[in-house]
DOKE-278320 format. One record per residue: residue number from 1; residue in one letter; z negated, y negated, x negated of N, C-alpha, C in turn. Coordinates in steps of 0.1 Angstrom, whole numbers. Example, Ala and Ser with C-alpha at 12.3 -4.5 7.8 and 13.67 -1.06 7.14 Angstrom:
REC, 1, a, -78, 57, -132, -78, 45, -123, -78, 33, -132
REC, 2, s, -71, 22, -128, -71, 11, -137, -79, 0, -129
REM end
This chain:
REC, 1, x, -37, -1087, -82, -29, -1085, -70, -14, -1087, -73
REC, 2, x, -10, -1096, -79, 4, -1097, -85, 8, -1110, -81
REC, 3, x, 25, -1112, -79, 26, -1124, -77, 32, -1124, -62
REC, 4, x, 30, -1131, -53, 33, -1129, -40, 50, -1136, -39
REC, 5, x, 59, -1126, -36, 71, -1133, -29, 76, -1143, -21
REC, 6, x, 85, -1150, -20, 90, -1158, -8, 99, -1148, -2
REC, 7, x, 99, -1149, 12, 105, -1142, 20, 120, -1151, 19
REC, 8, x, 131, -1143, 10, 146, -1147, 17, 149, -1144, 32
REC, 9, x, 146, -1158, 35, 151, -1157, 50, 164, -1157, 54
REC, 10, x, 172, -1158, 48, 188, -1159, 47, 189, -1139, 46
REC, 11, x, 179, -1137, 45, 186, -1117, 52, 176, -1116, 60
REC, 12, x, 182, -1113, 73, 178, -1112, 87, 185, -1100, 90
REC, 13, x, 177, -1096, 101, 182, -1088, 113, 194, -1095, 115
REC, 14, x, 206, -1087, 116, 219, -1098, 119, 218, -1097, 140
REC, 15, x, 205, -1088, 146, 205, -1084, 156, 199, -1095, 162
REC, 16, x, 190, -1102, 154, 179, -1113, 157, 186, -1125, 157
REC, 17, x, 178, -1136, 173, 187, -1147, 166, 175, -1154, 164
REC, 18, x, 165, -1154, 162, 155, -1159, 156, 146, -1156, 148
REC, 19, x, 142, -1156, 133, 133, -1154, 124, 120, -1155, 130
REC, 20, x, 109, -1142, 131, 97, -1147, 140, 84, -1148, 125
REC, 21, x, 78, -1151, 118, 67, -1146, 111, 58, -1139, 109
REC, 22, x, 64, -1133, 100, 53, -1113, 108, 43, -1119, 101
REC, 23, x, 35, -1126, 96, 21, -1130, 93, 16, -1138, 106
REC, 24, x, 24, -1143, 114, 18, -1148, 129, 7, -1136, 134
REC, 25, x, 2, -1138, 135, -10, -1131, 146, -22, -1138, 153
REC, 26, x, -20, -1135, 163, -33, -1143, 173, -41, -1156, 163
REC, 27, x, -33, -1161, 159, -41, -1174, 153, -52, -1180, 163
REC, 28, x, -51, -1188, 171, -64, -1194, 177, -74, -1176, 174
REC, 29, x, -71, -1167, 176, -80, -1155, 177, -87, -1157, 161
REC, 30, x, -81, -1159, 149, -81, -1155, 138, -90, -1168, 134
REC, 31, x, -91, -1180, 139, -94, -1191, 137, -113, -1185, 139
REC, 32, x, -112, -1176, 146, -130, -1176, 150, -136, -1169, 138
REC, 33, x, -128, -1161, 125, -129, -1160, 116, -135, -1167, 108
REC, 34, x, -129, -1176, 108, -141, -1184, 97, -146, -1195, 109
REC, 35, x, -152, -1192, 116, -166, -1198, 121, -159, -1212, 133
REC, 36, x, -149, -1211, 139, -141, -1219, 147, -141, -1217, 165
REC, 37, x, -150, -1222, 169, -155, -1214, 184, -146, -1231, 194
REC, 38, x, -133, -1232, 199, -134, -1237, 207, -140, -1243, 220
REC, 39, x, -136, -1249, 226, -139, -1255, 237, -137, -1242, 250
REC, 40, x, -128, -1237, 251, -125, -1230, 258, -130, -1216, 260
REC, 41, x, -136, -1218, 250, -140, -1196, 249, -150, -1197, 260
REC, 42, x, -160, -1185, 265, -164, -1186, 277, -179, -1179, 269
REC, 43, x, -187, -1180, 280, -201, -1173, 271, -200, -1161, 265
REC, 44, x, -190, -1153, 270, -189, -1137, 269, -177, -1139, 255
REC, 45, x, -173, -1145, 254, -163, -1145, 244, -170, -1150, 229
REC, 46, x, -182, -1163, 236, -184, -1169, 225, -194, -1156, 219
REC, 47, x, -201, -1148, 226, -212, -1138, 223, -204, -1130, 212
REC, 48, x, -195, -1124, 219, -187, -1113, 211, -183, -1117, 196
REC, 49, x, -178, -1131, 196, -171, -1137, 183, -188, -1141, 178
REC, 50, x, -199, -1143, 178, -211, -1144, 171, -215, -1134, 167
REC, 51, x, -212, -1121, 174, -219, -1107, 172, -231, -1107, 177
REC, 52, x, -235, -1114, 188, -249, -1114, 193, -248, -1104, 205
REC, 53, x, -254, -1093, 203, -254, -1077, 210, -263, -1079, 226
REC, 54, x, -271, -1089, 217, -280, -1090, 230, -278, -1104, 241
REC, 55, x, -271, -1114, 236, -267, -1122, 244, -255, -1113, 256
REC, 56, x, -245, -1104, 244, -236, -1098, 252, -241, -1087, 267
REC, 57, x, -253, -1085, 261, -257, -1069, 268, -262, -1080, 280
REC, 58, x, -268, -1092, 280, -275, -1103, 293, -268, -1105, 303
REC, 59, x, -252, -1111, 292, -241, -1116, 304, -235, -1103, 311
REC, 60, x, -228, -1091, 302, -226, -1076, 309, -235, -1075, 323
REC, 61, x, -250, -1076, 322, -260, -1070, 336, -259, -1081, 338
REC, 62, x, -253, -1097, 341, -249, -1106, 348, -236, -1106, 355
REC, 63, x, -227, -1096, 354, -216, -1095, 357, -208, -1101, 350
REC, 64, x, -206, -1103, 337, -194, -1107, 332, -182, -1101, 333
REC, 65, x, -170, -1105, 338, -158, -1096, 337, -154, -1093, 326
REC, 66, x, -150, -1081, 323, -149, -1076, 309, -134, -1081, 306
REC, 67, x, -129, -1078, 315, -113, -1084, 313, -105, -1097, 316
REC, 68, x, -120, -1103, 316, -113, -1117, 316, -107, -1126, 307
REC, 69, x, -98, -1132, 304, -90, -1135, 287, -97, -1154, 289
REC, 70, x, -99, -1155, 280, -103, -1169, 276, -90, -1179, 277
REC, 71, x, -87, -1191, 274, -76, -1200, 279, -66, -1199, 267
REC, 72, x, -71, -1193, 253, -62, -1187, 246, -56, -1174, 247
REC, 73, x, -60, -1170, 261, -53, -1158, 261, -62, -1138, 255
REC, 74, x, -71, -1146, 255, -81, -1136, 243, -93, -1130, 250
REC, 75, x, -91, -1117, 252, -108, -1105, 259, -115, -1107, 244
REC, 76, x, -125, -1103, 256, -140, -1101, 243, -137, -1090, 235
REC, 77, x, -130, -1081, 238, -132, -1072, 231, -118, -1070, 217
REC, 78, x, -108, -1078, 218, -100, -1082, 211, -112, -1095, 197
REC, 79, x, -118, -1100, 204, -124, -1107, 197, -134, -1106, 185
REC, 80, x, -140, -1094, 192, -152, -1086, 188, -147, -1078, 176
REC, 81, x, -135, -1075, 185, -125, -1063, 170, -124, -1072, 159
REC, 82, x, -116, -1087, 159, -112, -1092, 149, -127, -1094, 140
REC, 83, x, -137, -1098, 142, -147, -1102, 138, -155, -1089, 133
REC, 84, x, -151, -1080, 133, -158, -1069, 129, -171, -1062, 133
REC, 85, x, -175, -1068, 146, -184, -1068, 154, -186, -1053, 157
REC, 86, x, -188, -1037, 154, -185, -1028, 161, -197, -1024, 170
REC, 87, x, -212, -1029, 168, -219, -1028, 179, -216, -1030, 192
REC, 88, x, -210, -1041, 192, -208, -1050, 201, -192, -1046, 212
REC, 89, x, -183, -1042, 198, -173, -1032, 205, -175, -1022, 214
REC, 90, x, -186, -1011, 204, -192, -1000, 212, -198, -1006, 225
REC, 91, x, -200, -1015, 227, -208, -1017, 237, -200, -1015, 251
REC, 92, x, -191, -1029, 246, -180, -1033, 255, -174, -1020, 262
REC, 93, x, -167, -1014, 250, -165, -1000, 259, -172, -993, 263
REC, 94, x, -184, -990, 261, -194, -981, 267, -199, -989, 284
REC, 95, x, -195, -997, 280, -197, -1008, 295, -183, -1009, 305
REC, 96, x, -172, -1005, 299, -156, -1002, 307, -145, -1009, 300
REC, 97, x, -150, -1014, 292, -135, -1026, 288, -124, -1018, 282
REC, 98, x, -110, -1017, 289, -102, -1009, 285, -99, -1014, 271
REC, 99, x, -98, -998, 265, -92, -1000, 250, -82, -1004, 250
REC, 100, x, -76, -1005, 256, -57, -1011, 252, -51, -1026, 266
REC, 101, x, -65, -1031, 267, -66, -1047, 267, -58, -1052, 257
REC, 102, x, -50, -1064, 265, -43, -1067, 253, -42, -1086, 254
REC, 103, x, -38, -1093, 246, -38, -1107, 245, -26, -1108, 250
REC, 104, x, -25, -1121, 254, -13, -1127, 254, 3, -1127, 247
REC, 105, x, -1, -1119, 232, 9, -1116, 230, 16, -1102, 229
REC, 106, x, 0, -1094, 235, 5, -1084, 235, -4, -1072, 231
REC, 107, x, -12, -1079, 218, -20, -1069, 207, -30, -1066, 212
REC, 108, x, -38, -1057, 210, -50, -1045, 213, -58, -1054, 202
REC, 109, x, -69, -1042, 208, -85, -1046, 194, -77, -1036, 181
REC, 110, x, -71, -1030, 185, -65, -1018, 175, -59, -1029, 166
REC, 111, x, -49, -1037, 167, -45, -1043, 160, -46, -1055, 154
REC, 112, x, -59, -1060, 160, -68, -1071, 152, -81, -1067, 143
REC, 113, x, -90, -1051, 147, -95, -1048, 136, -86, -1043, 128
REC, 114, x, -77, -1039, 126, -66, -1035, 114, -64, -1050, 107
REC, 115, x, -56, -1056, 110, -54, -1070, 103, -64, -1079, 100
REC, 116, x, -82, -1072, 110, -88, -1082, 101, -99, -1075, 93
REC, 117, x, -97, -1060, 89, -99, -1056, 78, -117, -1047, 81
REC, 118, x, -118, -1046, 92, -134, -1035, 94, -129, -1023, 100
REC, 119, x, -127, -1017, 86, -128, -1000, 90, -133, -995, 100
REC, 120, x, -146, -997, 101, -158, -996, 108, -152, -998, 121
REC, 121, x, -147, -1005, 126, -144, -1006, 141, -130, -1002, 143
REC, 122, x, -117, -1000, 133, -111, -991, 132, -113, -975, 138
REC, 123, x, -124, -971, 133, -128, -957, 134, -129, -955, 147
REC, 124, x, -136, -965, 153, -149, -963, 166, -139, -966, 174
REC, 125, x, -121, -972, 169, -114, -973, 187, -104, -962, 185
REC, 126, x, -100, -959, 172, -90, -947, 173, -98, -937, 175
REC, 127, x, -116, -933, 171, -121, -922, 179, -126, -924, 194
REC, 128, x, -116, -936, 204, -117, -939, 216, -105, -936, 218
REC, 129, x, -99, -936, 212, -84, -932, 219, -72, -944, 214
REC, 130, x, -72, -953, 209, -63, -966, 207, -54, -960, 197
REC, 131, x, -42, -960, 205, -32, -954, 201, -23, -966, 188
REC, 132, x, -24, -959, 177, -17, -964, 162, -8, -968, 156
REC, 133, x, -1, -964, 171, 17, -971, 170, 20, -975, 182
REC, 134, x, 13, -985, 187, 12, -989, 196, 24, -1002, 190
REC, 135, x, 33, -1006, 197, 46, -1017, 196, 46, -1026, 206
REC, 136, x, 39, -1022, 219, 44, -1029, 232, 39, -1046, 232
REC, 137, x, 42, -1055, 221, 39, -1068, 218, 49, -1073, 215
REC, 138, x, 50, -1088, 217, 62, -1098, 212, 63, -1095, 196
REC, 139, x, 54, -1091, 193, 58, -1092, 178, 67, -1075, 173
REC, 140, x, 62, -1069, 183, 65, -1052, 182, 64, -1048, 169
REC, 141, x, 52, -1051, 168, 41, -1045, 155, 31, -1039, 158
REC, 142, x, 33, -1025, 149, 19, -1017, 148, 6, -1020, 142
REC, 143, x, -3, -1016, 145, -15, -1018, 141, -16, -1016, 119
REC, 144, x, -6, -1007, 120, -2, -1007, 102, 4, -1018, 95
REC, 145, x, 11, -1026, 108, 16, -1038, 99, 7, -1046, 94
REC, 146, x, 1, -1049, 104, -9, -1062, 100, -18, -1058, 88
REC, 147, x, -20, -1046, 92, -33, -1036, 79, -22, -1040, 62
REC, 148, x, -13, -1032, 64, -3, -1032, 51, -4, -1048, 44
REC, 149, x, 3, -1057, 55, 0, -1074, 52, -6, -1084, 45
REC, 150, x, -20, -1073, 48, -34, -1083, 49, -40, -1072, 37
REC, 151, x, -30, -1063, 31, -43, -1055, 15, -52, -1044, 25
REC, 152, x, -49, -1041, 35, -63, -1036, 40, -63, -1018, 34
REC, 153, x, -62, -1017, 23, -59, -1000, 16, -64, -990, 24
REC, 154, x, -78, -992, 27, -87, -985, 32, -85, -983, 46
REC, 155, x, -79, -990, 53, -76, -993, 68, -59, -988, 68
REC, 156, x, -50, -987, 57, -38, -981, 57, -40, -968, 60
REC, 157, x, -47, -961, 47, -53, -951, 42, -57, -940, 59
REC, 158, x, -66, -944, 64, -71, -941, 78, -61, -941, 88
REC, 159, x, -53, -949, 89, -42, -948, 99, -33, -941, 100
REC, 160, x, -28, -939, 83, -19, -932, 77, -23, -912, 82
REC, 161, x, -36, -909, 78, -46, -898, 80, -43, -897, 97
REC, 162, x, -43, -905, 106, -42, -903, 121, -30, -904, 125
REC, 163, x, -19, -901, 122, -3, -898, 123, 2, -912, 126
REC, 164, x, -4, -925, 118, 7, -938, 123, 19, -938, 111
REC, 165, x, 28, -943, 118, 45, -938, 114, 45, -950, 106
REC, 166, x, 44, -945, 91, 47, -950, 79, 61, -962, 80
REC, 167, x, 71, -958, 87, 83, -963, 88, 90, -972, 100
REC, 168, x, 77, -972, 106, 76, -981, 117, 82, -995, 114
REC, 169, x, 91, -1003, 123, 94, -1014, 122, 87, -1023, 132
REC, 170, x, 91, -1036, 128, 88, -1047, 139, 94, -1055, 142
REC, 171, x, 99, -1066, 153, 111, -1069, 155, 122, -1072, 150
REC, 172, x, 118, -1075, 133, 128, -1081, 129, 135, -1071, 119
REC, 173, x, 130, -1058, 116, 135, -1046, 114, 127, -1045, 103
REC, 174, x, 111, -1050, 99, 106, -1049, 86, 98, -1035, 86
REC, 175, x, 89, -1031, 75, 81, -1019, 79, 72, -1022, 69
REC, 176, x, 59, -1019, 73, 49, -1021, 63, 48, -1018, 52
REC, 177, x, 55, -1014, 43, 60, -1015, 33, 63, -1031, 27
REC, 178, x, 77, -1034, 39, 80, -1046, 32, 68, -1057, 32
REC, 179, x, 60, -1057, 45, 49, -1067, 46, 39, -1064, 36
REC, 180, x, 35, -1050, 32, 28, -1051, 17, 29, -1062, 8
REC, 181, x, 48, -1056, 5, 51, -1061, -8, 55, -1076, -9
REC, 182, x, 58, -1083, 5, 58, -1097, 6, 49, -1107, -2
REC, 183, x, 31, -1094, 1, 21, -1106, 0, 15, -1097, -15
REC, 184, x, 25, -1089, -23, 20, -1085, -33, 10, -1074, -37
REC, 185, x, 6, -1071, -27, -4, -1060, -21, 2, -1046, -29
REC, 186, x, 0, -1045, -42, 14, -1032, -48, 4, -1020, -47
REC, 187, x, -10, -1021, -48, -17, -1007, -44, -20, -1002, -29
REC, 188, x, -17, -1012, -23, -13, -1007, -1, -2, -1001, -8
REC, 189, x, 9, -1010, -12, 23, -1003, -9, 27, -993, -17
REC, 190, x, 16, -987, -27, 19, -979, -35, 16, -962, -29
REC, 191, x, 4, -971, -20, 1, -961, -8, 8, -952, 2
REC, 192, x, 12, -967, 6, 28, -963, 17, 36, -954, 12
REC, 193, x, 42, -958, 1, 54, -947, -11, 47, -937, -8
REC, 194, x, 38, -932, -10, 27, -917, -13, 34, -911, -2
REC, 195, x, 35, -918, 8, 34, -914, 24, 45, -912, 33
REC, 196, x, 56, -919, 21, 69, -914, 24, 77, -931, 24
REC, 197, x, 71, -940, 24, 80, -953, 27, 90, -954, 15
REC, 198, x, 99, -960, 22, 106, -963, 13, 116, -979, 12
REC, 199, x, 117, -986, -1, 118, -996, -1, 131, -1001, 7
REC, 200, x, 130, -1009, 15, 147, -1016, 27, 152, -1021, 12
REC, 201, x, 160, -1022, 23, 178, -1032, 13, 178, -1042, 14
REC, 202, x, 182, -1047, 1, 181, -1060, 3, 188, -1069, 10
REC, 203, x, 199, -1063, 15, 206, -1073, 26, 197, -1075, 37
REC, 204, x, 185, -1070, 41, 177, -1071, 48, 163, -1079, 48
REC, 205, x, 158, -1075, 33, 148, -1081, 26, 148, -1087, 17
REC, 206, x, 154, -1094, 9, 165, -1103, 2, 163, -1096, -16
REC, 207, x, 169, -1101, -24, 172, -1096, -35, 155, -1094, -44
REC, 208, x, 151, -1103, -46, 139, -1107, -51, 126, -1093, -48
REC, 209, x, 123, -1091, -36, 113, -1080, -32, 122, -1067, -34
REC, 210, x, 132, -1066, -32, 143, -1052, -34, 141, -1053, -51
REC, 211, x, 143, -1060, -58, 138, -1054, -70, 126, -1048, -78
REC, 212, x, 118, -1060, -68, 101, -1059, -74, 99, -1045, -67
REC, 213, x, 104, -1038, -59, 99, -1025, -51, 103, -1015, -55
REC, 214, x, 121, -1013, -54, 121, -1004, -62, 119, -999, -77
REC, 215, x, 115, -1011, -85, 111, -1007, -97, 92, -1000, -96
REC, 216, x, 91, -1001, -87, 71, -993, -87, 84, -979, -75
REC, 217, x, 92, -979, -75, 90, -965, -62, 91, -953, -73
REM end
């Protein structure tokens, strides 16, 4: 994979007065990843994050509200996405839960299966309609950032194929590119180049990643 960067935080957005962490993402959400079920989650949430289809399908014809967010802020079906659950996805929507539900901070299932790496449910919400450049989050990140981030090639690769904008930024003026190359990821970001990215400046991205980039562009 290579050697992963430190982000020179001394080049900022000179627009921003705050450095945010583009590797921040729904953490408490990300926590049920490796096997972390709170106190708070609700039956319908815990179902979703187990992938148990049929617990889910019990509470659904019990009336569970599809759109109800757990105390972290989190729908089942955001949950479902991270966890790679797509039976259980399909379901949700086949049962009403709007695709562009979103958490607390903002993000869709779009952009927690991207960042947490199942193609597979990928497929099954952009062939529902979950739009790819979707920004309207605190973080004002697309569903490609998190993918580029996190190595997800295969999940770039597909996004890239469904017109999401290679050059897309996120609050702090980065683009999946630079989030590739932060975490060393040189065959995503070699991807990206293919697709038109091209490496920021370093008064932006600091000297260190501005070299390691443009010598692979």
């Amino acid at each position: 994979m290579g050697r992963v960067l430190e982000r020179d935080t001394a080049h900022t957005n000179p627009d921003q007065t705050e450095i945010v962490p583009v590797n921040v993402f729904i953490a408490t959400v990300a926590a049920l990843i490796i096997g972390v079920m709170p106190s708070w989650a609700g039956p319908l949430h815990d179902a979703a994050k187990d992938g148990d289809i049929a617990r889910v399908t019990q509470l659904l014809d019990k009336g569970s509200d599809l759109s109800e967010l757990d105390e972290a802020g989190e729908p089942a079906l955001i949950i479902a996405s991270l966890a790679g659950h797509a039976d259980v996805v399909a379901l949700l929507l086949d049962r009403g839960a709007d695709i562009e539900v979103r958490n607390k901070g903002g993000l869709t299932a779009l952009h927690a299966a991207a960042y947490g790496g199942n193609l597979e449910v990928v497929k099954l919400l952009v062939a529902e309609g979950a739009d790819v450049n979707d920004r309207k989050n605190f973080y004002q990140m697309s569903p490609l950032h998190g993918a580029a981030e996190e190595g997800r090639t295969e999940i770039v690769a597909f996004l890239l194929t469904n017109n999401a904008d290679v050059e897309v930024t996120e609050r702090n003026g980065y683009t999946p590119l630079t989030q590739a190359g932060w975490r060393a990821h040189w065959d995503t970001a070699k991807l990206l180049m293919a697709a038109g990215a091209v490496c920021q400046k370093a008064e932006l991205v600091g000297e260190p990643l501005y070299k390691e980039c443009t010598k692979r562009q």
